[in-house]
RODO-2510 file (C-alpha; in nm, 4 decimals, decimal comma):
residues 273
     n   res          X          Y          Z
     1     x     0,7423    -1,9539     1,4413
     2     x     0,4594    -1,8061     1,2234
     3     x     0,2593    -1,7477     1,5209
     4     x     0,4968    -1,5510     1,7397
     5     x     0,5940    -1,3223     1,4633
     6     x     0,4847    -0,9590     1,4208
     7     x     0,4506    -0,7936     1,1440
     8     x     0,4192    -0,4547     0,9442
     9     x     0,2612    -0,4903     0,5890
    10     x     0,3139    -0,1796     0,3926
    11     x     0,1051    -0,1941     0,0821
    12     x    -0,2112    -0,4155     0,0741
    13     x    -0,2635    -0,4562    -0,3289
    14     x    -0,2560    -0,7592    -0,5150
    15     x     0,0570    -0,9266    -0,3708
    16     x     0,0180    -0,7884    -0,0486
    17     x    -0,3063    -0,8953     0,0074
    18     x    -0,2303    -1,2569    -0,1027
    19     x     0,0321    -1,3055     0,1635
    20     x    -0,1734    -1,0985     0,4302
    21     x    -0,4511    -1,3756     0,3160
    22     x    -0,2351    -1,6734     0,3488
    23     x    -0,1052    -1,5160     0,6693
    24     x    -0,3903    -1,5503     0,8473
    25     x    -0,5352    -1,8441     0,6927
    26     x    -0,1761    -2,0297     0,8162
    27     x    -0,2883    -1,9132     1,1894
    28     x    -0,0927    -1,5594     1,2140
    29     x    -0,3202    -1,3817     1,4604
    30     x    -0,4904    -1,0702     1,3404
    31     x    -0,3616    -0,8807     1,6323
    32     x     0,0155    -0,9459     1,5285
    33     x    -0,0630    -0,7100     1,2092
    34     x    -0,0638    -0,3712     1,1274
    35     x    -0,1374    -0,2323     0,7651
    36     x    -0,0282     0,1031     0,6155
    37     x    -0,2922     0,1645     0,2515
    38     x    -0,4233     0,4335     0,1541
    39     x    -0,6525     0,2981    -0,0205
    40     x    -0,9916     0,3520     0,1924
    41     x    -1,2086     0,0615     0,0781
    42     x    -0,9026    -0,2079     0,1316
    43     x    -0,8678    -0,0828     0,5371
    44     x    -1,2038    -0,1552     0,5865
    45     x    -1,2395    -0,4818     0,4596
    46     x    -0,9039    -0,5109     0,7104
    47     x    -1,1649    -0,4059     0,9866
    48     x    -1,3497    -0,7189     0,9299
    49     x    -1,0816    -0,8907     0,9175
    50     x    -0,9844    -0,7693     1,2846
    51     x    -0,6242    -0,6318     1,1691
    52     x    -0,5699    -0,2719     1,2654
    53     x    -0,4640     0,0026     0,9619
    54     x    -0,4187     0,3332     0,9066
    55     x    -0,3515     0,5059     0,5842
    56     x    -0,0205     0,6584     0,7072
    57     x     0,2777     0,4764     0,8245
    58     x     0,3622     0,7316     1,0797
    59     x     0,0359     0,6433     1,2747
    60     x     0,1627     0,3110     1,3163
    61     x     0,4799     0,3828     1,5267
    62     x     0,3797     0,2650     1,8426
    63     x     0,3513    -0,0974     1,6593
    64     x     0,6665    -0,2902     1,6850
    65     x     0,7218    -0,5416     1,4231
    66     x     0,9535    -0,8026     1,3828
    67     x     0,9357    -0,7800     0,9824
    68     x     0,8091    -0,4610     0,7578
    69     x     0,6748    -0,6398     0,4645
    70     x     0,7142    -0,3781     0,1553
    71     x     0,4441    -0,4366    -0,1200
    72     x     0,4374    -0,1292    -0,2703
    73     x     0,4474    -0,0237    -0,6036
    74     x     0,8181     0,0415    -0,7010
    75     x     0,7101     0,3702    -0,7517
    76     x     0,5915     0,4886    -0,4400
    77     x     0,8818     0,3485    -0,2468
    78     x     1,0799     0,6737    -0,2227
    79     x     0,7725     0,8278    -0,0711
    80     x     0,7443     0,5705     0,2236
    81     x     1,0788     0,4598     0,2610
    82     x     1,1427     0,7428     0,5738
    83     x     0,8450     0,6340     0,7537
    84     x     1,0059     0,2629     0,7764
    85     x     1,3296     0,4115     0,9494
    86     x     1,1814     0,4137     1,3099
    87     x     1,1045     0,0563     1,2582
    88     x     1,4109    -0,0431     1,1800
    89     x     1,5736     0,1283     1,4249
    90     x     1,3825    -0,0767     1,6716
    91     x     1,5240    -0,4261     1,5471
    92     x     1,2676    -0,4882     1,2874
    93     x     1,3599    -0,6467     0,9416
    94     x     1,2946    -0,5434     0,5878
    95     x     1,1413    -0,7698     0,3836
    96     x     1,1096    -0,6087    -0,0028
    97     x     0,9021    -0,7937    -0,3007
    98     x     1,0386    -0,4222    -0,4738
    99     x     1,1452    -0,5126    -0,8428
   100     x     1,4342    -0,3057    -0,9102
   101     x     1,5194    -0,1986    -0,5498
   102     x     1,8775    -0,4266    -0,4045
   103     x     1,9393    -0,4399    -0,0241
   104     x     2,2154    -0,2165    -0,1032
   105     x     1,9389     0,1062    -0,1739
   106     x     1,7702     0,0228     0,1474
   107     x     2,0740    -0,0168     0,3422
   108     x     2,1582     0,3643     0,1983
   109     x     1,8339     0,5109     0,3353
   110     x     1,7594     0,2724     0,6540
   111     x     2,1120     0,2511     0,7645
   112     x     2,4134     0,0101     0,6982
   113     x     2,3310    -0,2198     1,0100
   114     x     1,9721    -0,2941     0,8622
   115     x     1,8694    -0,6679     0,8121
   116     x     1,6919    -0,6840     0,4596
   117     x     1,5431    -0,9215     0,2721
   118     x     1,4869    -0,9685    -0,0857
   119     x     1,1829    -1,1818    -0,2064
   120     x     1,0409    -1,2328    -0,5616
   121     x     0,7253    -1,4095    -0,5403
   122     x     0,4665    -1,4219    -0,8263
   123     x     0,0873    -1,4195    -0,8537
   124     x     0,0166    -1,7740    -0,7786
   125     x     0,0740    -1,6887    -0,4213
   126     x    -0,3233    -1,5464    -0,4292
   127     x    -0,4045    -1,9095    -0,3913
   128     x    -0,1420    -2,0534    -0,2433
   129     x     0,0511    -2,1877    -0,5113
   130     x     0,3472    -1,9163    -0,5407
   131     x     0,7165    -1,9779    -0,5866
   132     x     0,9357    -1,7237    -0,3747
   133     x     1,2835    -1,6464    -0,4603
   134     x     1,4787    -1,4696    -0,1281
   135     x     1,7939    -1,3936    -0,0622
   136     x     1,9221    -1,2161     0,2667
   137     x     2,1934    -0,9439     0,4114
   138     x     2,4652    -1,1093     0,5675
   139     x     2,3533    -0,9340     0,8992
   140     x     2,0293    -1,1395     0,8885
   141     x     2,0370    -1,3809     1,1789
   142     x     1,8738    -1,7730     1,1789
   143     x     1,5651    -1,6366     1,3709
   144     x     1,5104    -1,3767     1,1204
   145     x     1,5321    -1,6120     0,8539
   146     x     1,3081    -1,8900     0,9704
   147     x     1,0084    -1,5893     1,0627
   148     x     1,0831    -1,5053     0,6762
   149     x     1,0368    -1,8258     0,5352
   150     x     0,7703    -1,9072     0,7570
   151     x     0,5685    -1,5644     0,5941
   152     x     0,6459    -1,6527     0,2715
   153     x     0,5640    -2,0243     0,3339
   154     x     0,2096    -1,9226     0,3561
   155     x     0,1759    -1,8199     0,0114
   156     x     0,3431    -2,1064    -0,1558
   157     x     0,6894    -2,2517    -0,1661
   158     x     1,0424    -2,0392    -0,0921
   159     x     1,3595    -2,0962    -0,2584
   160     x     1,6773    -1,9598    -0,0704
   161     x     1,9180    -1,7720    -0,3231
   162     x     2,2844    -1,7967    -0,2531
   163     x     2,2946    -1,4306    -0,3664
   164     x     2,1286    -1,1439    -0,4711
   165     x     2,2385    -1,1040    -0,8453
   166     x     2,0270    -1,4430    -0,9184
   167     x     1,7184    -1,2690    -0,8408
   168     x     1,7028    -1,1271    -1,2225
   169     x     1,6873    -1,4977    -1,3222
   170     x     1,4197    -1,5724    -1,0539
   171     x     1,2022    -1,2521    -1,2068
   172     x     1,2384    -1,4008    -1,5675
   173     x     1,1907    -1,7531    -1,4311
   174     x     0,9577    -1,7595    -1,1813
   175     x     0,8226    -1,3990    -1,1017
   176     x     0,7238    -1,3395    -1,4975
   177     x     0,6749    -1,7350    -1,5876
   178     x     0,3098    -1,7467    -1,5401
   179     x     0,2813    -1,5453    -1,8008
   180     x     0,4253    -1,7581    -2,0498
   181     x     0,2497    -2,0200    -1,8922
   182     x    -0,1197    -1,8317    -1,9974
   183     x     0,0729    -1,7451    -2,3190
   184     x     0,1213    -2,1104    -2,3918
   185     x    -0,2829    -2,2013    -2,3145
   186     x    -0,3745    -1,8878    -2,5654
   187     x    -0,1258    -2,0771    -2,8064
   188     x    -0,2491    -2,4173    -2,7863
   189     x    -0,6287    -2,2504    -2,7926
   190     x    -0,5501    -2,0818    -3,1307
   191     x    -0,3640    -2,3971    -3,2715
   192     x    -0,6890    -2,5867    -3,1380
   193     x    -0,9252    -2,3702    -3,3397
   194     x    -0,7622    -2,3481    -3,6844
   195     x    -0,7993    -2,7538    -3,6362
   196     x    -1,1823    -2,6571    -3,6829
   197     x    -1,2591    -2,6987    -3,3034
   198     x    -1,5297    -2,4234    -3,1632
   199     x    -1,4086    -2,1372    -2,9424
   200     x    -1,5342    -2,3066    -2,6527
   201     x    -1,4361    -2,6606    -2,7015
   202     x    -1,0664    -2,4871    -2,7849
   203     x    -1,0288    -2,3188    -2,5348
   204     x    -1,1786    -2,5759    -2,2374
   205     x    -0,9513    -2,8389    -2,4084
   206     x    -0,6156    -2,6120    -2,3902
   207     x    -0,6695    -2,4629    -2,0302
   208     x    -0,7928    -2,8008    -1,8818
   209     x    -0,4676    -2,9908    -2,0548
   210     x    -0,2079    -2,7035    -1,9053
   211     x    -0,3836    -2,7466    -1,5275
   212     x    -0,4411    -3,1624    -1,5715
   213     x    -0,0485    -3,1794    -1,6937
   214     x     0,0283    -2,9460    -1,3860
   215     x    -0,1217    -3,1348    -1,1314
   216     x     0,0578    -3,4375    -1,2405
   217     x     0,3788    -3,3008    -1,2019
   218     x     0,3016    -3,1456    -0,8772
   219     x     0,1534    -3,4745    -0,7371
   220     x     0,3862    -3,7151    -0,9050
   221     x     0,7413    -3,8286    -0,8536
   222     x     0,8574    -3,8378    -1,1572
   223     x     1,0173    -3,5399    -1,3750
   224     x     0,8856    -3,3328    -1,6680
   225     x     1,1206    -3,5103    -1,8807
   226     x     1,0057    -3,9022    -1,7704
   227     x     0,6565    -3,7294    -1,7989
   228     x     0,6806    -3,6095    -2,1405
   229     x     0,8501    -3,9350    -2,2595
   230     x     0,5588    -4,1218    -2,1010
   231     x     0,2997    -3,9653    -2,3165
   232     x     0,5211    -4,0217    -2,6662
   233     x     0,4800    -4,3041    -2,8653
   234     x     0,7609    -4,3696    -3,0882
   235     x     0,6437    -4,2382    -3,4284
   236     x     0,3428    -4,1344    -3,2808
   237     x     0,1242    -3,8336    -3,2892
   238     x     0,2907    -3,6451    -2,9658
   239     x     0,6277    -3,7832    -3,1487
   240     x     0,5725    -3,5501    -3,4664
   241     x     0,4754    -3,2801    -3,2869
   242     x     0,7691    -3,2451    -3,0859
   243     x     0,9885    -3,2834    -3,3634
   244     x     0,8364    -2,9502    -3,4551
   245     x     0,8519    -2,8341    -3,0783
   246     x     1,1967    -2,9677    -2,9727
   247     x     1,4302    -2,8599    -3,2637
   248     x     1,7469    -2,7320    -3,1606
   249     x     1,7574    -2,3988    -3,3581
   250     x     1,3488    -2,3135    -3,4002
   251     x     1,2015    -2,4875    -3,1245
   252     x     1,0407    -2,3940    -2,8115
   253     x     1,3332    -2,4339    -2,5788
   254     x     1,5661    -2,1882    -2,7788
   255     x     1,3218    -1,9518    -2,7995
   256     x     1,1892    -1,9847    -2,4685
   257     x     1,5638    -1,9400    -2,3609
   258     x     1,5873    -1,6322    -2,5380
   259     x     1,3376    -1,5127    -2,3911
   260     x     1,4042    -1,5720    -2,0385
   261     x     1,7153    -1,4012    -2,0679
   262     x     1,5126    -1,0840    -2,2234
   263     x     1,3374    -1,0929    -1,9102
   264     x     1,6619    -1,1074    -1,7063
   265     x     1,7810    -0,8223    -1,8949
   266     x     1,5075    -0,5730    -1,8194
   267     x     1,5088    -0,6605    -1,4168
   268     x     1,8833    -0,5846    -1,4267
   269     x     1,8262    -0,2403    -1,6318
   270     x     1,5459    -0,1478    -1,3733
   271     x     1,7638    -0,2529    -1,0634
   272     x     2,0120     0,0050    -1,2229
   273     x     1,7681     0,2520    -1,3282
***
């Protein structure tokens, strides 16, 4: 599927350039690729690459994609969002990673009939190892869908949303979780030093438990609950500490739950901004 596709990536920052990268490297041919960026520098490392850009959209018409990938900064949609129109109009699909931007918007400027998809991915994608929430128009047909997940397959792994309101919860879950995930190795480096550990040993010793512990549970069968019982002894060391960690009213998991749903909260009031 991946192979036959065409596409139109609009926007070739950080997140663009990850899935352009895992695009190719998952055997999309260069010459099924067009980029629209501005930026000078980025279009000709695309020359290497073989891809053809240009830095406006509109000199891109005579391409004729089956997807326009939108990786633009929220915003500097309004500015591009005419240029997509003639690609639509000629069958091609939307696929947004816009925070704050439901199908409904582009439906209003690209026309009711448009088949749009809505993606959150996050930054583990640059390597492969990204999580992508979509969800998709009802207009969107099975081919459509399978060239989708097979673009977003190359960056990681996709999750199908039954509909678009749960992509809030995927942007406080997924799209800002690495962040608590770093947030958790500063933690654990901090706690590690006021034991008396040096900076270095601290930190080596927090970062190389978060990846170790993440490997297992990507390479294992078992869940982060058997996985977490494993390594407790009953009135052991791990034991105390999660009394500390796993109390109903203090602990990590009511706090952590408050503040997914701070997260949520903000992607709603941007959607609605």
């Amino acid at each position: 599927m991946l192979q036959n596709t065409s596409l139109l990536l609009i926007g070739c920052g950080k997140m663009g350039g990850a899935v352009l990268n895992g695009l190719l490297k998952n055997g999309l041919p260069a010459k099924n690729i067009r980029v629209a960026e501005p930026n000078d520098a980025i279009r000709a490392l695309l020359t290497e690459k073989g891809i053809s850009s240009a830095a406006n959209i509109a000199d891109l018409t005579d391409f004729r994609p089956d997807i326009v990938f939108l990786a633009v900064k929220p915003f500097l949609i309004e500015q591009v969002i005419d240029s997509v129109k003639p690609f639509t109009e000629n069958g091609a699909a939307v696929l947004s990673i816009i925070a704050g931007r439901p199908i409904r918007w582009f439906k209003e400027k690209l026309g009711a009939d448009t088949v749009v998809f809505r993606a959150m991915p996050n930054t583990p994608a640059g390597i492969g190892k990204g999580i992508t929430g979509v969800v998709a128009c009802d207009q969107a047909a099975e081919q459509q869908k399978q060239a989708v997940q097979a673009v977003l397959n190359s960056c990681g792994k996709v999750v199908w949303l039954n509909a678009e309101s749960q992509i809030d919860a995927v942007t406080a879950v997924s799209g800002s979780g690495p962040a608590y995930v770093f947030y958790l190795t500063e933690a654990l480096t901090q706690a590690a030093k006021a034991l008396g550990l040096s900076d270095e040993n601290a930190a080596k010793l927090a970062k190389e438990t978060v990846i170790g512990s993440a490997a297992l549970m990507a390479e294992g069968t078992e869940t982060p609950a058997v996985l977490r019982k494993n390594v407790t002894t009953p009135n052991g060391t791990t034991a105390a500490a999660l009394e500390v960690l796993m109390n109903p009213h203090t602990g990590f998991e009511p706090l952590l739950t408050q503040a997914v749903k701070a997260a949520e909260k903000r992607s709603k009031e941007l959607a609605n901004a």
